[in-house]
C-alpha positions in Angstrom: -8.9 -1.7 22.8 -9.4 -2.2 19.1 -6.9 -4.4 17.1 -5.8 -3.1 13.6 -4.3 -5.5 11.3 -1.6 -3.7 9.0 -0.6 -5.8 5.2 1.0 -2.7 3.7 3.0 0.9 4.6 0.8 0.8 7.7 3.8 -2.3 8.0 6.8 0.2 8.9 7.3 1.5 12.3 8.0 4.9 11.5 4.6 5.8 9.6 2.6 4.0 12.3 4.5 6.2 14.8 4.1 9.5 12.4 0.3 8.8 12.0 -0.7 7.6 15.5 2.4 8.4 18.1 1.8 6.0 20.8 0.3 3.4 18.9 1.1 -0.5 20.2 2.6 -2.9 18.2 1.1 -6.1 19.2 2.5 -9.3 16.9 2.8 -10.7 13.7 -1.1 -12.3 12.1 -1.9 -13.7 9.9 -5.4 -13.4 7.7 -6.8 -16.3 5.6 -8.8 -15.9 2.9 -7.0 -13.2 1.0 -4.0 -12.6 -0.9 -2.0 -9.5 -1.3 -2.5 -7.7 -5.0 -1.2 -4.3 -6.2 -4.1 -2.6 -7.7 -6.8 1.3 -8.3 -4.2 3.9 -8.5 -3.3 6.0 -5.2 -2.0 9.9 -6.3 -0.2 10.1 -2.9 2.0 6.6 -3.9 2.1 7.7 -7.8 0.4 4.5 -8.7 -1.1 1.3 -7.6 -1.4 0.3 -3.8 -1.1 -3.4 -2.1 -4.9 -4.1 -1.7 -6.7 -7.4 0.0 -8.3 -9.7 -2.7 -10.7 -12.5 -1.2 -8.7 -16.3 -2.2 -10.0 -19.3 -0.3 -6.6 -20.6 -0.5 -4.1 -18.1 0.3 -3.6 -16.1 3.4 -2.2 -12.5 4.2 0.7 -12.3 6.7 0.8 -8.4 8.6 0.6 -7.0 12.0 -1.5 -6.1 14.9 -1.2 -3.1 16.8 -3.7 -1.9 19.4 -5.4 1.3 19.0 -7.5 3.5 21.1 -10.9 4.7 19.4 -9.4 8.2 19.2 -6.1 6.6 17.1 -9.0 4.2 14.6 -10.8 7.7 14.0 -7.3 9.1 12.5 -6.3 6.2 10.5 -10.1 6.4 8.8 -9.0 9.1 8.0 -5.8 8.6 6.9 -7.4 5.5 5.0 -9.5 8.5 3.2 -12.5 6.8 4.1 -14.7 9.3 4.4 -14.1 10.2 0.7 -14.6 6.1 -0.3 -11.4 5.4 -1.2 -10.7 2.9 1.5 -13.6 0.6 3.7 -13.0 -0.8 7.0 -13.1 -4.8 7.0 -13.8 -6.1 10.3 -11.7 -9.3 10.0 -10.8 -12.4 11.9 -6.7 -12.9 12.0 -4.8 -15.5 13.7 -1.8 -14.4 15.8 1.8 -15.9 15.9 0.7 -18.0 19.2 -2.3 -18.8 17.8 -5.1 -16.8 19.1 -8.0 -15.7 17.1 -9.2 -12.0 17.5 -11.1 -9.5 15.3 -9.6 -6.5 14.2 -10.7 -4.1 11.6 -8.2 -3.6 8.4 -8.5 -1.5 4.9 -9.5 -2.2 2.0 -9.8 -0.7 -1.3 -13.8 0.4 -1.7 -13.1 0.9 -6.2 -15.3 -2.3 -8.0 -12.6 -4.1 -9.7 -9.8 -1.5 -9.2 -7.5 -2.7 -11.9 -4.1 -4.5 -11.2 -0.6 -2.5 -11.8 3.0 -2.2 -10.9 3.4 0.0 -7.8 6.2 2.6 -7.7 9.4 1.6 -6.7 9.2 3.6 -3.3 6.3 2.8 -2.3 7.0 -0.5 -3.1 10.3 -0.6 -1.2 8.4 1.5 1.9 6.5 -2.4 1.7 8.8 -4.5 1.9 10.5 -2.8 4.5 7.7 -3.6 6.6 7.9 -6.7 5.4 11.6 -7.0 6.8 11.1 -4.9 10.0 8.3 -7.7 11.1 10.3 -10.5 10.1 7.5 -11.7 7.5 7.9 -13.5 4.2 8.7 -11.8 1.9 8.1 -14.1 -1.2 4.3 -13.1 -0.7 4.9 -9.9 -2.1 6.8 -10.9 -4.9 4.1 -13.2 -5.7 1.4 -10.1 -5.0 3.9 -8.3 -7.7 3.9 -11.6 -10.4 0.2 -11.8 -9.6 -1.1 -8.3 -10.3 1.6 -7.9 -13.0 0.1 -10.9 -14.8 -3.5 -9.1 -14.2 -2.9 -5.9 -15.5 -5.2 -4.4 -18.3 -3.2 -5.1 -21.6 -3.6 -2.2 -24.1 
């Protein structure tokens, strides 16, 4: 079965469960090469959305569930994918014992989407996640510095 590796809402049990109702949690990963970054502007979330940006130096802590192919078609198109707004990454993340395995992830498809302040709830839906999984939460107040610091000034 495929792996997918969840950094943002896709964090909080209860939308994983509303989107895909039998999904399986697997463990906490962790992806290197990225860092987290709050960026393009998502109608449904009234703003900007936590996004993977490539960083040689940083890595993204999330979660791996295990999905049938039926459960990856709906999150594609959950992800709107088929109208370009998110891309599949096939990705290589490292779990909490250690392993290595592939599993496919979302990221923005927008060239240099620009960086923003997300709203509050979706924001709090985020870090919720964040707490739920037991992962640290500094990296999304540095995501938050970080793309703060990045916005376009007017």
């Amino acid at each position: 079965m495929p792996y997918y590796f969840a950094y943002g809402s896709s964090l909080l049990r209860s939308q994983m469960e509303r989107r895909l109702m039998g999904n399986k949690p697997v463990t906490r990963a962790y992806l290197k090469g990225y860092r987290l970054a709050f960026m393009g502007h998502s109608v449904e979330r009234k703003g900007p959305v936590v996004n993977l940006v490539s960083d040689p130096v940083r890595m993204v802590p999330g979660t791996l569930y295990e999905l049938n192919d039926i459960m990856i078609q709906y999150l594609d198109r959950a992800e709107a994918c088929e109208k370009g707004v998110y891309q599949k990454l096939e990705v290589e993340v490292e779990k909490d014992d250690g392993e290595k395995v592939k599993a496919d992830c979302y990221q923005l498809t927008e060239a240099n989407p620009a960086f923003g302040k997300p709203n509050l709830g979706y924001q709090m839906q985020v870090k919720q996640g964040y707490k739920e999984w037991g992962l640290p939460e500094e990296v999304l107040e540095e995501a938050l510095a970080w793309s703060e610091e990045n916005k376009p000034r007017p």
